[in-house]
N, C-alpha and C positions, 0 to 999 in steps of 0.2 A: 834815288839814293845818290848817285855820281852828277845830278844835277840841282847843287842847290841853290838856293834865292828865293825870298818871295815877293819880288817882282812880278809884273804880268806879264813880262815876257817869259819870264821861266815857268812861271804855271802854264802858259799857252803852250810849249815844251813839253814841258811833260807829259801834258793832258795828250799830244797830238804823238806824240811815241805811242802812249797805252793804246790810244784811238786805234793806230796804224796796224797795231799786233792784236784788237779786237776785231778789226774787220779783217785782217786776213785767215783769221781761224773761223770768224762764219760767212766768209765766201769759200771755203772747202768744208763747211760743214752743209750747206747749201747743196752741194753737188752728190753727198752719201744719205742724206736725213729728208726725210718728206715731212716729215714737224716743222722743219728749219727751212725745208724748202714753202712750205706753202706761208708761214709765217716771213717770209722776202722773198716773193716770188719774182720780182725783178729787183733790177739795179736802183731804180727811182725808191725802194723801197728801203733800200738802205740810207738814202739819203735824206728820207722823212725819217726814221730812225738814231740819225745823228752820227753814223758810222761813217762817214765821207761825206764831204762837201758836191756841190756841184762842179765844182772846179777840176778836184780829184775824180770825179766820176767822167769827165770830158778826159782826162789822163789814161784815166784806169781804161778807159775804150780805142782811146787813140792805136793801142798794143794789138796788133795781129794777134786773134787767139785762135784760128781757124784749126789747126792741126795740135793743139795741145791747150792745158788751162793756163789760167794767168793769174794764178792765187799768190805768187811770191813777189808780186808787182808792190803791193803795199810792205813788205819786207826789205824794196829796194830802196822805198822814200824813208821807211825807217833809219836804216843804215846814212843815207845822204844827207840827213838831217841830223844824226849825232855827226856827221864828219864836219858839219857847219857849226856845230856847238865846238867841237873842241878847238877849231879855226879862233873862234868866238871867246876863246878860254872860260868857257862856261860848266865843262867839265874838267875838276880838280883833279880825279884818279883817272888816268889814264890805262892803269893796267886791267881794270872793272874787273868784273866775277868769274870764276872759273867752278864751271861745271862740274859736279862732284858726282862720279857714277857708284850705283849702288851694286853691289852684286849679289846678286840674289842665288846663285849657287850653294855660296857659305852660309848666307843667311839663312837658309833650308837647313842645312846638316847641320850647323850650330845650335838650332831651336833643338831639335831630335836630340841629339846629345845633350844637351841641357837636360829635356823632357824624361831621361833615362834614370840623371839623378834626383831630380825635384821634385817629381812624381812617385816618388819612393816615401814611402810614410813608415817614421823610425816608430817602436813602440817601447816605451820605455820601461824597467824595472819600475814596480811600488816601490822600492824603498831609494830610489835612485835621484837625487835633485833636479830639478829641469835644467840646472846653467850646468852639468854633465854633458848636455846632447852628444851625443858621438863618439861617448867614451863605448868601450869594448861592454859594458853593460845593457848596451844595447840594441837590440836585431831588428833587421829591417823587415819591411812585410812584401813578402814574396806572392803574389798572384800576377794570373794574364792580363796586361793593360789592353782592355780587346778597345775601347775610344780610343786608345795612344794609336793600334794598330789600324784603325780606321781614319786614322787624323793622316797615319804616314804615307796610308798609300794613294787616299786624296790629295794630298801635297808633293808627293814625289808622282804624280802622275800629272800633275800640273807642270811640274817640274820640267820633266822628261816632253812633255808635248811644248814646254818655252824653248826646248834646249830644240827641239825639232824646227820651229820656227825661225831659230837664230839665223840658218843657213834657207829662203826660200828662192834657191836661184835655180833648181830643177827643170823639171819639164814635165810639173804637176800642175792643176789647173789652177790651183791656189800661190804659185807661186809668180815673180817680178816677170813683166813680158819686157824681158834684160833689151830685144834688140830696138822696141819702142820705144826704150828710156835713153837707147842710144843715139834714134834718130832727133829723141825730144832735146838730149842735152847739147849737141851742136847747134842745132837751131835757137835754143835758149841764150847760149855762151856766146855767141855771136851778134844776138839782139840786145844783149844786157849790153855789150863793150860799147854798140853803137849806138843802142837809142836811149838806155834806160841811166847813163851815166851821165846825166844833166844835174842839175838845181835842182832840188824837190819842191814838192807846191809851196804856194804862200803859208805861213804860219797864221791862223784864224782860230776866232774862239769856236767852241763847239757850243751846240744847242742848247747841251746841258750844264754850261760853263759858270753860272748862276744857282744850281739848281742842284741840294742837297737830298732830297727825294727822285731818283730817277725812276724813271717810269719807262722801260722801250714799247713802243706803239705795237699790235697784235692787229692780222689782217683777220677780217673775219670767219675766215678759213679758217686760223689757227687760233681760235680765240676757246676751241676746246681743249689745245691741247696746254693752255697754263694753269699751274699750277705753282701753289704754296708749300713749299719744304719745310715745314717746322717739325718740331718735336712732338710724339703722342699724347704727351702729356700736358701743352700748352695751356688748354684749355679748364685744366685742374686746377682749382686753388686751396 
């Protein structure tokens, strides 16, 4: 959006932004997923898949990752390559997108409260017009909403277990190992300043820079676990 032209150097751009933020969401998806892990089981395998060059992959290695991961490595070329685009006045808006959070507290109680009127079924006088609705003519129907009451307390127990999550900095098993994240983020801050604030790689086309049917390569390991996401009904005519 913030980068246009169709140019091939702006497509190479852009493609290489999307590229950067699709291999860093599955080299940490790599590390929690055994589908994803056996489907890339190494690095070479990303690189027959189209997610990083060879180049970038001599990069992505060169990074001590001995005592922590290195999944924000491709979020650093990210960033260093818009800062070379707008050098480049290749980006028009400068002030780009701002994040818009949802809150899902009100969200909850505002459905409920809606649910209390909407869910109410008027029943009208015979002799009464329908474009009356809601004159004094007519009573509402009074029973137990026992789904309503079953909907509330599924959702407010969901509720209640996000609002417990919000804060996981305990000394429960599930929650942050806070002094880990502390030894990780000096060592991080310190390698970002010195090693990782360079030029980012060359700008190259990707695999599938030609190629309007993408296909990513499945190891034979994980060749059970694809599948096709359509609809039930697909096959209906």
């Amino acid at each position: 959006m913030y980068i246009p032209g169709s140019d091939e150097t702006s497509r190479i751009l852009r493609r290489t932004l999307m590229r950067y933020l699709n291999l860093s969401l599955v080299l940490v998806l790599r590390s929690i997923s055994d589908p994803v892990k056996r489907r890339f089981p190494t690095h070479e395998h990303l690189v027959d898949a189209g997610f990083m060059t060879k180049h970038e992959l001599d990069l992505y290695m060169s990074v001590p990752s001995n005592d922590f991961n290195t999944f924000w490595i491709p979020c650093s070329w990210f960033v260093n390559l818009l800062r070379e685009a707008r050098q480049e006045c290749r980006i028009n808006d400068s002030s780009g997108l701002k994040l818009i959070m949802e809150v899902v507290t009100i969200a909850t109680y505002a459905f409920f409260i809606a649910s209390v009127f909407g869910r109410q079924q008027l029943e009208p006088s015979i002799n009464t017009p329908k474009i009356f609705i809601g004159t004094p003519e007519h009573r509402g129907e009074f029973y137990i909403p026992f789904f309503t009451i079953l909907q509330f307390l599924l959702y407010m127990g969901l509720l209640k277990l996000g609002e417990q999550l919000i804060n996981p900095f305990g000394d429960d098993d599930e929650d942050f190992e806070l002094n880990w994240l502390i030894d990780r983020h000096i060592k991080v801050s310190f390698l970002g300043v010195d090693v990782l604030n360079r030029k980012p790689p060359p700008l190259t086309k990707d695999i599938y820079f030609d190629k309007l049917d993408i296909k990513v390569p499945y190891t034979p390991g994980a060749l059970s676990q694809k599948k096709n996401f359509r609809g039930s009904m697909v096959r209906y005519r």
